[in-house]
Backbone as CSV, one residue per row, in Angstrom:
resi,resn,N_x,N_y,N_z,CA_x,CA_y,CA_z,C_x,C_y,C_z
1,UNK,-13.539,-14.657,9.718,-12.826,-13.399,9.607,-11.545,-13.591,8.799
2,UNK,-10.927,-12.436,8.442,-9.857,-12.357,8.017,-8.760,-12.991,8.024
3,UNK,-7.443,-13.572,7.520,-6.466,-13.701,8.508,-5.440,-13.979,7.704
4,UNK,-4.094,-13.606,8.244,-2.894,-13.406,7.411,-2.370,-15.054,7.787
5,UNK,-1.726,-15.041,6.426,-1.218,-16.809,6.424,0.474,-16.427,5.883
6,UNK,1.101,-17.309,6.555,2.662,-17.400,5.875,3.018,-18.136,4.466
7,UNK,3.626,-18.031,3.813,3.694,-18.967,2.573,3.310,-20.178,3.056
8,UNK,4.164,-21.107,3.719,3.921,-22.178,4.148,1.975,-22.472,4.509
9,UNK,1.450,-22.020,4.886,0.561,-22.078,5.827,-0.464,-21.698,4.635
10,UNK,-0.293,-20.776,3.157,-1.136,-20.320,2.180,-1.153,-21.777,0.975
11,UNK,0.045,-22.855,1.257,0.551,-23.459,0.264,-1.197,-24.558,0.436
12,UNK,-1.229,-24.455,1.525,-2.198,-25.623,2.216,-3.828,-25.125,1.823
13,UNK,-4.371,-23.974,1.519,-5.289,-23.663,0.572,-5.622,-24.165,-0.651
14,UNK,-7.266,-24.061,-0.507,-8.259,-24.800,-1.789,-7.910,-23.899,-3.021
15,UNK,-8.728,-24.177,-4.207,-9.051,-23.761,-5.054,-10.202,-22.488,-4.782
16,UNK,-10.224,-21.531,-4.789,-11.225,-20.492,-4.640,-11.126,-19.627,-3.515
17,UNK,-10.003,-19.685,-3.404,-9.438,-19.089,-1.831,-9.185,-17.440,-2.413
18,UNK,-9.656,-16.521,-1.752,-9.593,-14.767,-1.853,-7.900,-14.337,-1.257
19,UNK,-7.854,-13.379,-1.746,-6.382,-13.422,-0.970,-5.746,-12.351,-1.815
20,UNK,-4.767,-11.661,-0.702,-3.486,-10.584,-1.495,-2.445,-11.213,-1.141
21,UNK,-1.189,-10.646,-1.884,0.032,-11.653,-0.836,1.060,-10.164,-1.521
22,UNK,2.227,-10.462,-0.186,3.199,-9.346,-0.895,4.293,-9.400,0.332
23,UNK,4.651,-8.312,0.641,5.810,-8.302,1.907,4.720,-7.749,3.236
24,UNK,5.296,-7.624,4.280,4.782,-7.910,5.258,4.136,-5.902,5.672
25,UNK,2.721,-6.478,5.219,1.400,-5.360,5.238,1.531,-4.592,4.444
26,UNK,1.896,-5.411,3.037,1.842,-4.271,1.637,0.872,-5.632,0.667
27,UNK,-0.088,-5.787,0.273,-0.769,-6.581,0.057,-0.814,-6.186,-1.419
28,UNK,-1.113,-7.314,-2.407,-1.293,-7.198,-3.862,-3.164,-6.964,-4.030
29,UNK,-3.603,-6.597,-4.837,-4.699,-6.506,-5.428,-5.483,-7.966,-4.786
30,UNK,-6.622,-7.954,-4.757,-7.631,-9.035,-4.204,-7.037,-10.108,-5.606
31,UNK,-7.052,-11.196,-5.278,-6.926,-12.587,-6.179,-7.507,-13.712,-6.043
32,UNK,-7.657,-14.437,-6.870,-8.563,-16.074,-6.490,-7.910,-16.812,-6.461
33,UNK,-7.484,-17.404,-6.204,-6.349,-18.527,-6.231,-6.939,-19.441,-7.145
34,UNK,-6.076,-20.387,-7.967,-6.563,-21.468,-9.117,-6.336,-22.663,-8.462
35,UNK,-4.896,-22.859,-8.275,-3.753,-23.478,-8.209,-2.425,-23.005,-7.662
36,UNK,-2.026,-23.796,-6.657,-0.845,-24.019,-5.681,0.362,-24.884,-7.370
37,UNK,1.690,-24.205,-7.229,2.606,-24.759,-7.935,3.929,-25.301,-6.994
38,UNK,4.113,-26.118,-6.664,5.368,-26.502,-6.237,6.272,-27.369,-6.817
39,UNK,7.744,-26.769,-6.549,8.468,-27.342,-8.077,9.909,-27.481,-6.491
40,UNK,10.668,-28.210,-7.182,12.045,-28.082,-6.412,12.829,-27.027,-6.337
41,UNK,12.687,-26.227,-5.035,13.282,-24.852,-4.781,12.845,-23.866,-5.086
42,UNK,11.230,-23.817,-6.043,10.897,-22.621,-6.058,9.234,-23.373,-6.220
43,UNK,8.725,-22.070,-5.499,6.747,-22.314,-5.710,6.186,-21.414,-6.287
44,UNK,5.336,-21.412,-6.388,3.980,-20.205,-7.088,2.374,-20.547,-6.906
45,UNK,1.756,-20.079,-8.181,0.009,-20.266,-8.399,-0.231,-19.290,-9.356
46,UNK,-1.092,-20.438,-9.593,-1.962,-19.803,-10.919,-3.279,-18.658,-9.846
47,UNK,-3.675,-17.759,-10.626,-4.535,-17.033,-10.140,-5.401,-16.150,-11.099
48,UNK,-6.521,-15.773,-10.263,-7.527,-14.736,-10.939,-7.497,-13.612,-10.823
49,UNK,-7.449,-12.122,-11.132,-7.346,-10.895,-10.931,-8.617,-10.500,-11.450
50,UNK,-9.744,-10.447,-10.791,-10.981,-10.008,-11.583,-11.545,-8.527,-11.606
51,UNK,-10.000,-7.665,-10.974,-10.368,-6.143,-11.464,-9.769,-5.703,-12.772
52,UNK,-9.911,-6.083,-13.459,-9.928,-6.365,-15.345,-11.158,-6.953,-16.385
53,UNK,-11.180,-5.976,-16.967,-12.419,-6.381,-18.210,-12.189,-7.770,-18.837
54,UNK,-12.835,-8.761,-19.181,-13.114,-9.834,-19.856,-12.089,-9.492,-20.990
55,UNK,-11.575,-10.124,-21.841,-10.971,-9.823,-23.390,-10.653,-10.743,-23.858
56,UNK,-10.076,-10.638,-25.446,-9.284,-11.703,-26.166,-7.498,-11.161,-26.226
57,UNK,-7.767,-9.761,-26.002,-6.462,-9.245,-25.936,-6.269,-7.888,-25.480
58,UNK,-5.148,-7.633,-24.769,-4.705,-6.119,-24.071,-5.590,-5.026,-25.106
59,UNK,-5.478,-5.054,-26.186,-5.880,-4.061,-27.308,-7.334,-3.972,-26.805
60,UNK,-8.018,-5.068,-27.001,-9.684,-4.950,-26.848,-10.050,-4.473,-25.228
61,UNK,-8.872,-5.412,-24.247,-9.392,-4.906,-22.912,-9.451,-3.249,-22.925
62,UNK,-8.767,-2.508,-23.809,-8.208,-1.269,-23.720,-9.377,-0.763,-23.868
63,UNK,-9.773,-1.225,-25.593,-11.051,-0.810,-25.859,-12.119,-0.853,-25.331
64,UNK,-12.804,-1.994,-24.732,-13.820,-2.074,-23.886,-13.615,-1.058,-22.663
65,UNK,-12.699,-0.925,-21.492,-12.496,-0.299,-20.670,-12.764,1.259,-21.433
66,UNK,-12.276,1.829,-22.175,-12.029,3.096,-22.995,-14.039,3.685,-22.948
67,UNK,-14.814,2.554,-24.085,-15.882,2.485,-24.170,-16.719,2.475,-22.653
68,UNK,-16.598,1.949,-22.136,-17.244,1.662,-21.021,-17.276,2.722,-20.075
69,UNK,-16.244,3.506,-19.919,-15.802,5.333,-19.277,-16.529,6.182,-20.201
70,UNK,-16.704,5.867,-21.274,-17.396,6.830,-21.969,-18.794,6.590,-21.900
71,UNK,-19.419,5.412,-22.215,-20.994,5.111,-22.679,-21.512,4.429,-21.263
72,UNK,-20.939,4.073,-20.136,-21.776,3.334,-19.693,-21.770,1.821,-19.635
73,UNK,-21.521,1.240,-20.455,-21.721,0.020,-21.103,-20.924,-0.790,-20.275
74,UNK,-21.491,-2.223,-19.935,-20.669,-3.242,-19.098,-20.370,-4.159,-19.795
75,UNK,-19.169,-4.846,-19.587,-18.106,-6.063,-19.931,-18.298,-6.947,-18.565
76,UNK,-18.353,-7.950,-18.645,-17.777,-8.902,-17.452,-16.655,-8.956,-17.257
77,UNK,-16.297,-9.012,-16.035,-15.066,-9.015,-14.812,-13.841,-10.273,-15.474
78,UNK,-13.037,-10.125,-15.555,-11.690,-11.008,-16.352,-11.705,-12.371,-15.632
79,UNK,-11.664,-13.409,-15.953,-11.896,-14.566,-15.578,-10.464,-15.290,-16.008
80,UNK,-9.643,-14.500,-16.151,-8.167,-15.241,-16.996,-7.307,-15.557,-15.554
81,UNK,-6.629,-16.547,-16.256,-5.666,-16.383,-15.390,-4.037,-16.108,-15.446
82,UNK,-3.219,-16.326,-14.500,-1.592,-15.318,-14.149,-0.919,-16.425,-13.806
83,UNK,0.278,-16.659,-13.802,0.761,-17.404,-13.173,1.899,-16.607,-12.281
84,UNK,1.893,-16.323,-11.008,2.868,-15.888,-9.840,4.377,-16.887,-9.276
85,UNK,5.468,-16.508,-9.741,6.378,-17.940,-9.507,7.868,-16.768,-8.305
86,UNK,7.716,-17.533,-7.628,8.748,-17.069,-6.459,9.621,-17.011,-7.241
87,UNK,10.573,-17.433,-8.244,11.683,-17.169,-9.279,11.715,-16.284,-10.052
88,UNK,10.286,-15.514,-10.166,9.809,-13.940,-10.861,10.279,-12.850,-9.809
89,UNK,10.735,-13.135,-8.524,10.745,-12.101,-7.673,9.766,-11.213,-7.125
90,UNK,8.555,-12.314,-7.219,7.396,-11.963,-6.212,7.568,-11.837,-4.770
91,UNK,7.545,-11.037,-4.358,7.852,-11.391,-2.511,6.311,-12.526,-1.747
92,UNK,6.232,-13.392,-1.683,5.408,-14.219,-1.005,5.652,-14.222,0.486
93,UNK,5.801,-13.324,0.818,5.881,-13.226,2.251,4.853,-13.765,3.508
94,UNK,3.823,-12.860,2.832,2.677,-13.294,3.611,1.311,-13.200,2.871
95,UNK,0.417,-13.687,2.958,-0.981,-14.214,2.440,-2.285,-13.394,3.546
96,UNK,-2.736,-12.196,2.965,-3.977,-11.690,3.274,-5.537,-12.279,2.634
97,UNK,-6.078,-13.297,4.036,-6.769,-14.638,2.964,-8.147,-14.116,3.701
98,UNK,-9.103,-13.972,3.079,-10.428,-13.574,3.143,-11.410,-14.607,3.524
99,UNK,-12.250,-15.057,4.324,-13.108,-16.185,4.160,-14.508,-15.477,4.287
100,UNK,-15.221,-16.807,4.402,-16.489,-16.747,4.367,-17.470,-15.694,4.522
101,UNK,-17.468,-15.507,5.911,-17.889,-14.441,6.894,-17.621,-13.301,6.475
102,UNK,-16.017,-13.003,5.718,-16.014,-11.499,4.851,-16.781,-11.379,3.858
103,UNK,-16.850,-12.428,3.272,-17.426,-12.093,2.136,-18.814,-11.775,2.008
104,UNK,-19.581,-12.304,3.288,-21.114,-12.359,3.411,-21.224,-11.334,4.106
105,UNK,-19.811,-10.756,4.594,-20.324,-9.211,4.844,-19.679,-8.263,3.911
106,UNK,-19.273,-8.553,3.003,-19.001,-7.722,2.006,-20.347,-7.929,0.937
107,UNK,-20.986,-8.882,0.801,-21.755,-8.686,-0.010,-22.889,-8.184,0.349
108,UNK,-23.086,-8.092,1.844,-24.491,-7.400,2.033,-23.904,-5.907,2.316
109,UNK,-22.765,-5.418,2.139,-22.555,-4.040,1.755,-22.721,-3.247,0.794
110,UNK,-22.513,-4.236,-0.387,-22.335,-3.929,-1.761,-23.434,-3.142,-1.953
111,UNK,-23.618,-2.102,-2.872,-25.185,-1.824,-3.915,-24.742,-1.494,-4.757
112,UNK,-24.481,-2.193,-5.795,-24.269,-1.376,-6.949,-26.015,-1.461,-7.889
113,UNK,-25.206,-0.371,-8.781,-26.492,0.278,-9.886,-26.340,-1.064,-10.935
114,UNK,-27.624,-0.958,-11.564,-27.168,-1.593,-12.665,-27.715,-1.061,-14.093
């Protein structure tokens, strides 16, 4: 099941870990985690945001997304990654971390068309 983690307690997560993070029960967009960054006095992570079109650049994501509302037509899900740094004035408060069990019941929810 579900379960909210403190910075401390999110720092200790794998590579492929699901998760929102933000102030306490305001959660960011679903993310993948890459990479944990810890530096002296300030931390972060690299991450995935895969509610974004694939691209080479903002311009084309525009375009594809634009096209895709109009025709139908599918792009694959953004595979890039972000880097999140507590010195950006991210609030890392707390970590909404998804496991297993959600996901195997999120995926036998799913139907999409294709």
């Amino acid at each position: 099941m579900a379960k909210v983690l403190t910075a401390d307690q999110f720092k200790l997560c794998p590579k492929g870990t699901v998760f929102g993070y933000g102030e306490r029960w305001n959660f960011s967009s679903l993310l993948i985690l890459e990479e944990v960054i810890i530096g002296d006095g300030y931390w972060g992570f690299w991450a995935n945001d895969p509610m974004w079109v694939e691209s080479e650049s903002d311009g084309e994501a525009i375009d594809r997304l634009d096209e895709m509302s109009v025709t139908g037509r599918s792009y694959p899900a953004a595979t890039s990654l972000s880097k999140f740094m507590s010195y950006d004035g991210y609030s890392m408060e707390f970590f909404f971390v998804l496991e297993k069990a959600d996901w195997d019941r999120i995926t036998n929810e799913v139907r999409c068309q294709s």
